[in-house]
DOZASE-30759 format. One record per residue (C-alpha): residue number from 1; x, y, z. Coordinates in steps of 0.001 Angstrom, whole numbers. Example, Ala and Ser with C-alpha at 12.3 -4.5 7.8 and 13.67 -1.06 7.14 Angstrom:
BEGIN
<r num="1" u="12300" v="-4500" w="7800"/>
<r num="2" u="13670" v="-1060" w="7140"/>
***
This chain:
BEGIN
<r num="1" u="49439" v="43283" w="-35388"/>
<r num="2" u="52142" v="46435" w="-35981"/>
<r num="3" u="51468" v="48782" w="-33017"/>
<r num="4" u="53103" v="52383" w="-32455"/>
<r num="5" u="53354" v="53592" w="-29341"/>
<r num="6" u="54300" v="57663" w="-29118"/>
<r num="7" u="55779" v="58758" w="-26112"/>
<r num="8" u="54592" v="61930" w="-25043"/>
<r num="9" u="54266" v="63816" w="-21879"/>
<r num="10" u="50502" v="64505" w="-22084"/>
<r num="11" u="49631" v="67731" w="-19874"/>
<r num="12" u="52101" v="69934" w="-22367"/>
<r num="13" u="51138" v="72478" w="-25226"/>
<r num="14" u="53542" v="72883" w="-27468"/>
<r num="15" u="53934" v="72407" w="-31503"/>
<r num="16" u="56198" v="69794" w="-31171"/>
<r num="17" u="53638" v="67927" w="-28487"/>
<r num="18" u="51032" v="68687" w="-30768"/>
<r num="19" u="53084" v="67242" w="-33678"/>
<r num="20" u="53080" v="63758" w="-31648"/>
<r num="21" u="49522" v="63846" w="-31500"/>
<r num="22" u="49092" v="64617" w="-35203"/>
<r num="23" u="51477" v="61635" w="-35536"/>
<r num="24" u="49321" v="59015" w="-33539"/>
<r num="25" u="45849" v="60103" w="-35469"/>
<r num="26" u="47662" v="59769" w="-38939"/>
<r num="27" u="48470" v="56592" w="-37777"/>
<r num="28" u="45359" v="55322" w="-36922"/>
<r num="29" u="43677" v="57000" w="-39779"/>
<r num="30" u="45541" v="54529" w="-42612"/>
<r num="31" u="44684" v="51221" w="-40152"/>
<r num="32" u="47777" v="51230" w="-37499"/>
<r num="33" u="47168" v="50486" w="-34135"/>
<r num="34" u="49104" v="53765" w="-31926"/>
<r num="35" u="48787" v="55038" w="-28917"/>
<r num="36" u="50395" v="58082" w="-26653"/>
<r num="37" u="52265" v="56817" w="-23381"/>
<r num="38" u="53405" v="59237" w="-20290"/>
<r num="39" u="56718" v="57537" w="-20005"/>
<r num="40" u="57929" v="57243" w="-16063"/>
<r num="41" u="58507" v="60410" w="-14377"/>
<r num="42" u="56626" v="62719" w="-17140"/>
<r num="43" u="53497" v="64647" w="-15544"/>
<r num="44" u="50655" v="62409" w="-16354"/>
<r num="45" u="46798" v="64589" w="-17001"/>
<r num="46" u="43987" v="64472" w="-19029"/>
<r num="47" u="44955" v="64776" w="-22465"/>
<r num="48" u="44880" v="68942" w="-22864"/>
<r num="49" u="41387" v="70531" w="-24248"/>
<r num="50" u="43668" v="72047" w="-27143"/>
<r num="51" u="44401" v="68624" w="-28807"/>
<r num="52" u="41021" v="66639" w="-28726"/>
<r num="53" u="40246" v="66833" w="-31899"/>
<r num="54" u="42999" v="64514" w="-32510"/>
<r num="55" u="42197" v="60291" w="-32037"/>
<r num="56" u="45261" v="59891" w="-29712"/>
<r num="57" u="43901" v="56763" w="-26798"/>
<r num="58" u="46638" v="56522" w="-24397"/>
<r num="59" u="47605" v="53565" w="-22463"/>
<r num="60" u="49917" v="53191" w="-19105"/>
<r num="61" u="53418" v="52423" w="-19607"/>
<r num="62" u="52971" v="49422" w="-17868"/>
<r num="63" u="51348" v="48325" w="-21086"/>
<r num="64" u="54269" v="49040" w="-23245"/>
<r num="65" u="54611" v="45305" w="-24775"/>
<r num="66" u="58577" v="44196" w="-25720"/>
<r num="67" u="57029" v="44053" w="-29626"/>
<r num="68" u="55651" v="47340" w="-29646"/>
<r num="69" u="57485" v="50233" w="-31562"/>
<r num="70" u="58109" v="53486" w="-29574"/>
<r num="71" u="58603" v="56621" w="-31049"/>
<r num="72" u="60855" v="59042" w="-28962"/>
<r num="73" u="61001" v="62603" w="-29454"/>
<r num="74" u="64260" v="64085" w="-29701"/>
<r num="75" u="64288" v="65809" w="-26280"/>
<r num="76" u="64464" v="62054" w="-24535"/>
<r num="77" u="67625" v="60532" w="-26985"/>
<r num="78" u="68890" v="60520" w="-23092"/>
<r num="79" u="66754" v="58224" w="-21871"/>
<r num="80" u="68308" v="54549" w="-21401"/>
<r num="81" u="64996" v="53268" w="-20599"/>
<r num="82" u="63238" v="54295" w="-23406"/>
<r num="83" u="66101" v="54127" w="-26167"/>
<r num="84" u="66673" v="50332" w="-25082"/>
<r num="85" u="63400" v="48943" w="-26783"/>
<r num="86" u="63597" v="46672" w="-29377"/>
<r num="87" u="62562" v="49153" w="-32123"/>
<r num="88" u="62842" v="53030" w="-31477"/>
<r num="89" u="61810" v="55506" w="-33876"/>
<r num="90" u="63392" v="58760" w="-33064"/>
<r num="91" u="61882" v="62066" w="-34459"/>
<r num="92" u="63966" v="65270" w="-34142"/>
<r num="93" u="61415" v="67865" w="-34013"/>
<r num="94" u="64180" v="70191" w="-33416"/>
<r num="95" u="68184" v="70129" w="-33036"/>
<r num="96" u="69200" v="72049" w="-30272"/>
<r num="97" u="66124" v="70867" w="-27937"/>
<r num="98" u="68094" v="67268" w="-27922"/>
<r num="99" u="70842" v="68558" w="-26334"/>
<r num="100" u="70208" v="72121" w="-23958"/>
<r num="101" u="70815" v="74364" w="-25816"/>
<r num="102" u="68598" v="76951" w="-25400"/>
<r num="103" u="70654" v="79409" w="-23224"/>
<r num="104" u="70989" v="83362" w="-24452"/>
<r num="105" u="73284" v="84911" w="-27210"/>
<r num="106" u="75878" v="86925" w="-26503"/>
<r num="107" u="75768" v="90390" w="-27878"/>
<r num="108" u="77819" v="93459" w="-27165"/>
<r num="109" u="76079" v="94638" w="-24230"/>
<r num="110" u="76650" v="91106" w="-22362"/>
<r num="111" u="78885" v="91401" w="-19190"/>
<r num="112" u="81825" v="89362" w="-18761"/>
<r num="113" u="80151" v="87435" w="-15913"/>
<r num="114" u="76789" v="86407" w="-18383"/>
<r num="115" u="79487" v="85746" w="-21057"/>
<r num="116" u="81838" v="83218" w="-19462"/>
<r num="117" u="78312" v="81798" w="-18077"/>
<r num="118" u="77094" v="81369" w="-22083"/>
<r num="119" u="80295" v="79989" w="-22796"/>
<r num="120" u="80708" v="77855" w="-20078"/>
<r num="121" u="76965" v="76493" w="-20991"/>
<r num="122" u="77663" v="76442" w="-24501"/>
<r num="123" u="80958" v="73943" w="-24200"/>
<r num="124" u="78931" v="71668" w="-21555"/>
<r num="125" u="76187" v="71357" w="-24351"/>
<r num="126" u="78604" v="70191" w="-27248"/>
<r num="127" u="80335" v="67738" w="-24924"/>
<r num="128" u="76919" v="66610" w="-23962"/>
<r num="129" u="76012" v="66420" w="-27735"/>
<r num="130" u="78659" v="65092" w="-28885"/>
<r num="131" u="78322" v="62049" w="-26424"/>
<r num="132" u="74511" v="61386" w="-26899"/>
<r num="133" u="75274" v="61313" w="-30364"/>
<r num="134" u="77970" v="58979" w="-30405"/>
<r num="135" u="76233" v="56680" w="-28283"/>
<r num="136" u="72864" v="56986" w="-30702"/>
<r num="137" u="74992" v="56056" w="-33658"/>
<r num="138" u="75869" v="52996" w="-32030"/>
<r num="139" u="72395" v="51625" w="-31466"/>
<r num="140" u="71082" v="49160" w="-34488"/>
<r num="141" u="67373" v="49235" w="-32759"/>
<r num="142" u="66931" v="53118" w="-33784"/>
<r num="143" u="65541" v="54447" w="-36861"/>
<r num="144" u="65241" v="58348" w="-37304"/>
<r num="145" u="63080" v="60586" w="-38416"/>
<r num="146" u="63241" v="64251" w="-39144"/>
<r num="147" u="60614" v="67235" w="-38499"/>
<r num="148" u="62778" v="69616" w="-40608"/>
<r num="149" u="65819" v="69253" w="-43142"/>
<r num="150" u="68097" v="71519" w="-41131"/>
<r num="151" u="67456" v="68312" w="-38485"/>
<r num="152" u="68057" v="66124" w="-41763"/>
<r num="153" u="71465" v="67958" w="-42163"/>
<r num="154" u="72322" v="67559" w="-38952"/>
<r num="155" u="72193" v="63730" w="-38821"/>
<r num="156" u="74266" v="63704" w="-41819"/>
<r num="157" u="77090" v="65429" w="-40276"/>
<r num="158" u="77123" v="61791" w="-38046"/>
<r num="159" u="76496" v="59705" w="-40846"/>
<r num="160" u="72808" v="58511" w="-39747"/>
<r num="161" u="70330" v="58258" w="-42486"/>
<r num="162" u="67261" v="59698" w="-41495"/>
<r num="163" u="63560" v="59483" w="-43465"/>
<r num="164" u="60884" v="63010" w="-43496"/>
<r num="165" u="58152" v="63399" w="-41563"/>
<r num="166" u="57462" v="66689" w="-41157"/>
<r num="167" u="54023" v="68023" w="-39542"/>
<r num="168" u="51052" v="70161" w="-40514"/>
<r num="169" u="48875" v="73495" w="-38970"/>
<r num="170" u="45585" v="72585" w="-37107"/>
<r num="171" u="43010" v="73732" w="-39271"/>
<r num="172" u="41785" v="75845" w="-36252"/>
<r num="173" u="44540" v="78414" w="-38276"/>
<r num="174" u="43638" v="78064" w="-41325"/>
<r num="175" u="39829" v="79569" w="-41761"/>
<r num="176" u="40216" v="82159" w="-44529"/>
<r num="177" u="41146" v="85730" w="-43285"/>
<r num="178" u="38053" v="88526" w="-43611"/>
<r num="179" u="38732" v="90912" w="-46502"/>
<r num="180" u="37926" v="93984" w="-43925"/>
<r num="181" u="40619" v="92574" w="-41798"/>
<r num="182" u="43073" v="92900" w="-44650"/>
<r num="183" u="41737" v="96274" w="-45604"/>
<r num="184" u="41927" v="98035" w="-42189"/>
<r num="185" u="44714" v="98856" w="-39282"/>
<r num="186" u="45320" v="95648" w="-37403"/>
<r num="187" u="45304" v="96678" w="-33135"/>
<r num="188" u="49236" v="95506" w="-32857"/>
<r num="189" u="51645" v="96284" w="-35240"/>
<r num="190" u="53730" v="93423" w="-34136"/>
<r num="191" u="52883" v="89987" w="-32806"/>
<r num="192" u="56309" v="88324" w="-30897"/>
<r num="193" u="56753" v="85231" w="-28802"/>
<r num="194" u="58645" v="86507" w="-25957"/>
<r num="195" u="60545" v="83120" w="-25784"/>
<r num="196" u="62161" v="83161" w="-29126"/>
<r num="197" u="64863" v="85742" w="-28947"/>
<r num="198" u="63431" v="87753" w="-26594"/>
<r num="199" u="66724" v="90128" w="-25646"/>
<r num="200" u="66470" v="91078" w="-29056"/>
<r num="201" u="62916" v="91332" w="-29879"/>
<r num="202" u="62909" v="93371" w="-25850"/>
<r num="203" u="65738" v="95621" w="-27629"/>
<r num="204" u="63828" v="96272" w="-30554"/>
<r num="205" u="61319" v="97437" w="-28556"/>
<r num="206" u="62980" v="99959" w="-26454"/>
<r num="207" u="62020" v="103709" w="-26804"/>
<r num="208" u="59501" v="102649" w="-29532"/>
<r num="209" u="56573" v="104009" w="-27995"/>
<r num="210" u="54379" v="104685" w="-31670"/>
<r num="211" u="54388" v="101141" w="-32522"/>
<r num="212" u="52499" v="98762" w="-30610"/>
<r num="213" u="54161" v="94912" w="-29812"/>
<r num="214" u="51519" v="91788" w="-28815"/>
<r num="215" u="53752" v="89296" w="-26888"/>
<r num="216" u="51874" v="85855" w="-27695"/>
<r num="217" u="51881" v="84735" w="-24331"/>
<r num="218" u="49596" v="83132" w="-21448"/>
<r num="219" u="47384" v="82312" w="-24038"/>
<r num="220" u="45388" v="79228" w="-25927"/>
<r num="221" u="45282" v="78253" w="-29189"/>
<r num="222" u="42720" v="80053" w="-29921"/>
<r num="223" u="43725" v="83051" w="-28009"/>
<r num="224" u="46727" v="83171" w="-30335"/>
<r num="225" u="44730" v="82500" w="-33318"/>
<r num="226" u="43120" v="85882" w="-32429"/>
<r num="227" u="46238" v="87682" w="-31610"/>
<r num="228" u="48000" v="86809" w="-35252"/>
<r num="229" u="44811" v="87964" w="-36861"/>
<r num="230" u="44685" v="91379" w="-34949"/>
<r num="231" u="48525" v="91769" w="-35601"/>
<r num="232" u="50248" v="92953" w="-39177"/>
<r num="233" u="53996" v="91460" w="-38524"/>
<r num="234" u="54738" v="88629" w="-37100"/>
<r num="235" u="58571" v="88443" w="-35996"/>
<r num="236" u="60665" v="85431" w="-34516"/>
<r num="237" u="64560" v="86176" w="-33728"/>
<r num="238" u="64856" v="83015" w="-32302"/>
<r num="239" u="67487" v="79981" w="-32712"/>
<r num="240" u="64253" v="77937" w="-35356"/>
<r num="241" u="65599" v="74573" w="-33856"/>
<r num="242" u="63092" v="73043" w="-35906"/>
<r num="243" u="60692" v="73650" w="-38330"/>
<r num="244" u="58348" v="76869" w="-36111"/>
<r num="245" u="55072" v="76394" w="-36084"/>
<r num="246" u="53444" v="79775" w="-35189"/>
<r num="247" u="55674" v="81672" w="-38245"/>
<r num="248" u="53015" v="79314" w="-40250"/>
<r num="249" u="50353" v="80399" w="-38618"/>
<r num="250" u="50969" v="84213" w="-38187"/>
<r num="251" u="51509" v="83178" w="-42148"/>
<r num="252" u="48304" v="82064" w="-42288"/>
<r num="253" u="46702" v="84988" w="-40297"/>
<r num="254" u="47827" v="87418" w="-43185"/>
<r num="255" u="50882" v="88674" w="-40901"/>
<r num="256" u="53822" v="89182" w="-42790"/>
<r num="257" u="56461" v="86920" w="-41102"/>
<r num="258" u="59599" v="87660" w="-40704"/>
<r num="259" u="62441" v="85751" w="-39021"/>
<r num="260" u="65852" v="85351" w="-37936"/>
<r num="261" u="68305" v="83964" w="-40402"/>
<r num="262" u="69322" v="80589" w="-38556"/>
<r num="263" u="68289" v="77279" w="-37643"/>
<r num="264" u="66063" v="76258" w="-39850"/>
<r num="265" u="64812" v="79497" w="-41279"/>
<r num="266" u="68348" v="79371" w="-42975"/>
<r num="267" u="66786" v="77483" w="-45780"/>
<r num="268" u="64585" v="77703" w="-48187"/>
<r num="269" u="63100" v="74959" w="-47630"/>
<r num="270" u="61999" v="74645" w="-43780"/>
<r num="271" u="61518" v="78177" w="-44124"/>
<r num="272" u="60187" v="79027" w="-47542"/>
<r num="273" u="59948" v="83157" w="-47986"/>
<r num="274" u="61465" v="85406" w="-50018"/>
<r num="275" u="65405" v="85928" w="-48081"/>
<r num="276" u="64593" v="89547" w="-47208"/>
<r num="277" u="62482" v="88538" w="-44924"/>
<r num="278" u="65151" v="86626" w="-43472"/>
<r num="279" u="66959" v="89295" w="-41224"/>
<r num="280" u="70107" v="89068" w="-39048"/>
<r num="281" u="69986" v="89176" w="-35406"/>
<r num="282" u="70166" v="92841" w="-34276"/>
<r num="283" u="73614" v="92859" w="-32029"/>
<r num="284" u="74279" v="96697" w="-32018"/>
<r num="285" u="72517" v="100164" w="-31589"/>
<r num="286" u="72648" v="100304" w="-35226"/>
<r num="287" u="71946" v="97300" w="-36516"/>
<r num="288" u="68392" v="97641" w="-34061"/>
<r num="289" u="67775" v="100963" w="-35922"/>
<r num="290" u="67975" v="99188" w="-39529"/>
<r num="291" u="65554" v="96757" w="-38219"/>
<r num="292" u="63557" v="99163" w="-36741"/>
<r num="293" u="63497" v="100733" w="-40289"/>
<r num="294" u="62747" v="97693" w="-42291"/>
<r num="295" u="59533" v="96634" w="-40066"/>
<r num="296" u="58337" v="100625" w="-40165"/>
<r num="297" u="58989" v="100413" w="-44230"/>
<r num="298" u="56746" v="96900" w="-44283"/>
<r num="299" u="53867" v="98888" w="-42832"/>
<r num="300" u="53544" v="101312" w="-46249"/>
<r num="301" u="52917" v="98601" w="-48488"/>
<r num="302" u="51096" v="95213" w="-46157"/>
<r num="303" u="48974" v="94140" w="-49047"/>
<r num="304" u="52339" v="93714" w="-51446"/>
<r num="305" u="54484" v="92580" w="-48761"/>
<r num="306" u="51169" v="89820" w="-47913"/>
<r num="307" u="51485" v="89123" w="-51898"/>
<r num="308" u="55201" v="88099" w="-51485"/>
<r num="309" u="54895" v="85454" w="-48877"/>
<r num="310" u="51317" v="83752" w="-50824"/>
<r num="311" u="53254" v="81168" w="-51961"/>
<r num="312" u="54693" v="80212" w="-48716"/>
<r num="313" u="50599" v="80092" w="-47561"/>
<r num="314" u="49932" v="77800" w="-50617"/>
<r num="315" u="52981" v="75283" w="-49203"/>
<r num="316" u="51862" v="75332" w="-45570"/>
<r num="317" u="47886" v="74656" w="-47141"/>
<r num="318" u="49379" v="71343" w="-48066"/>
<r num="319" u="51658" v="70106" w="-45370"/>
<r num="320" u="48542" v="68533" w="-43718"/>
<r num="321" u="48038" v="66345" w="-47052"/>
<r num="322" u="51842" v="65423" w="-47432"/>
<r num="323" u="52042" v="64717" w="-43532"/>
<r num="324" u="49409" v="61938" w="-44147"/>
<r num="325" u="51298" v="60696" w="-46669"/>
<r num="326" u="54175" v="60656" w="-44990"/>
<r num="327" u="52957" v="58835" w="-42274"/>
<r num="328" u="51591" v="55878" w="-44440"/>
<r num="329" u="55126" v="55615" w="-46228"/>
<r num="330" u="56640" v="55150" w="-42502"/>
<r num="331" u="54305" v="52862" w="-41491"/>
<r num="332" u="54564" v="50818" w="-44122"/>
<r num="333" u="58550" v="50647" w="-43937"/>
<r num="334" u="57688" v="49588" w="-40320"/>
<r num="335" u="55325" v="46752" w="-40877"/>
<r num="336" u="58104" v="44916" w="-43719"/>
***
């Protein structure tokens, strides 16, 4: 019998961990036999509180059986020992993840010394990219699969097919919102995640003492659950290597999202709102101001500005269904 073993470092929270775990349920749930695996020198813990609810056994690596097929995430396309099994599924749950790079952008205000360190980064990354993916074209054992279509684009730009299999919101996120929490002042004006973008989002902040800014950090899922409901924007400036999961669920809270035009959010299909809320990354005193501007004008009118993005709530109501779906399609190209 077929068996799917994920590999996933198992005392992380993240939406892409979480993803892997949504992966291996799916699985079992339409009759395949997967696992999760701590591959060698990952942390190794008790499977986090956060993702219980999803049927994920894990074995030892130890176990790992030459006929088994292993499903590497994207951030371990590195790893000889795990990209040398006999079948390898690799899902890109992001782009820039794979390869590093993650470092800062460079604005106006950046000193020469940060900006010959960005470029110096940046130039090390795309050699290191364009190695890895060289050497990943070569490899007749690996099949690919792709969280987002801006990671679908990506692998076409190296000629590698790729299939979809995208990933869903825990339902945890989508109870329905209270009418009286529609109705009335939210606590925080603005939710943020101080690790996407956070020079800007810091610089937007700046000498805006009327408005009040909830960084979504040091807390749980449900803590953030709780912080997108009490919050009436949600805003993410950064690079979207993949298809965000918290923009969905701020979307799902009744925040009005609003991003930063790249990565993935620079399509309408990973990112699926209305291209005004789609903004550019604020490089300059005045370019802050205008956003400054546009996030005070979205506070006059939250219950037509809500209206705008309902269809991008309908589409992330179904992702769950179509994930599912997805995952039986795979499995069955698997098991030919």
């Amino acid at each position: 019998m077929m068996r799917v073993v994920v590999c996933v470092p198992l005392n992380v929270i993240t939406g892409g961990i979480e993803a892997l775990y949504q992966l291996t349920n799916s699985a079992r749930r339409c009759g395949t036999d997967a696992v999760l695996v701590a591959p060698p020198g990952t942390d190794v813990a008790p499977c986090p509180s956060d993702y219980l609810e999803y049927d994920a056994p894990r074995i030892e690596f130890a176990e790992v059986r030459a006929e088994d097929i292993l499903v590497v995430p994207e951030v371990w396309i590195g790893r000889k020992d795990l990209m040398r099994h006999d079948r390898v599924i690799v899902w890109w749950l992001s782009v820039e993840n794979a390869f590093g790079m993650g470092f800062p952008t460079i604005t106006r205000h950046s000193s020469p010394k940060r900006i010959a360190g960005i470029l110096r980064a940046t130039v090390r990354s795309h050699l290191r990219r364009y190695r890895l993916m060289k050497e990943v074209a070569r490899m007749p054992n690996v099949t690919h699969v792709t969280q987002s279509h801006y990671a679908a684009d990506f692998l076409r730009s190296y000629d590698l097919p790729s299939f979809m299999l995208t990933d869903y919101v825990s339902p945890l996120f989508a109870a329905n919102v209270p009418e009286e929490s529609l109705a009335a002042r939210r606590p925080y004006t603005i939710a943020f995640n101080p690790r996407k973008g956070a020079e800007f989002s810091l610089a937007l902040m700046n000498g805006w003492d009327e408005e009040v800014f909830k960084p979504l950090v040091g807390l749980d899922r449900r803590g953030v659950s709780q912080a997108l409901l009490d919050s009436e924007i949600y805003l993410d400036l950064g690079k979207h290597p993949g298809r965000e999961r918290i923009p969905r669920e701020a979307a799902l809270a009744r925040c009005v999202v609003v991003v930063a035009n790249r990565g993935s959010a620079g399509n309408d299909i990973d990112m699926p709102i209305p291209e005004q809320y789609k903004v550019n990354l604020p490089k300059s005193r005045s370019s802050i101001s205008e956003l400054r501007a546009f996030l005070k004008q979205l506070r006059q009118d939250l219950p037509a500005h809500r209206q705008a993005q309902d269809s991008y709530r309908e589409i992330i109501g179904q992702q769950e269904q179509q994930f599912h779906l997805e995952v039986a399609q795979l499995m069955k190209r698997l098991d030919r």
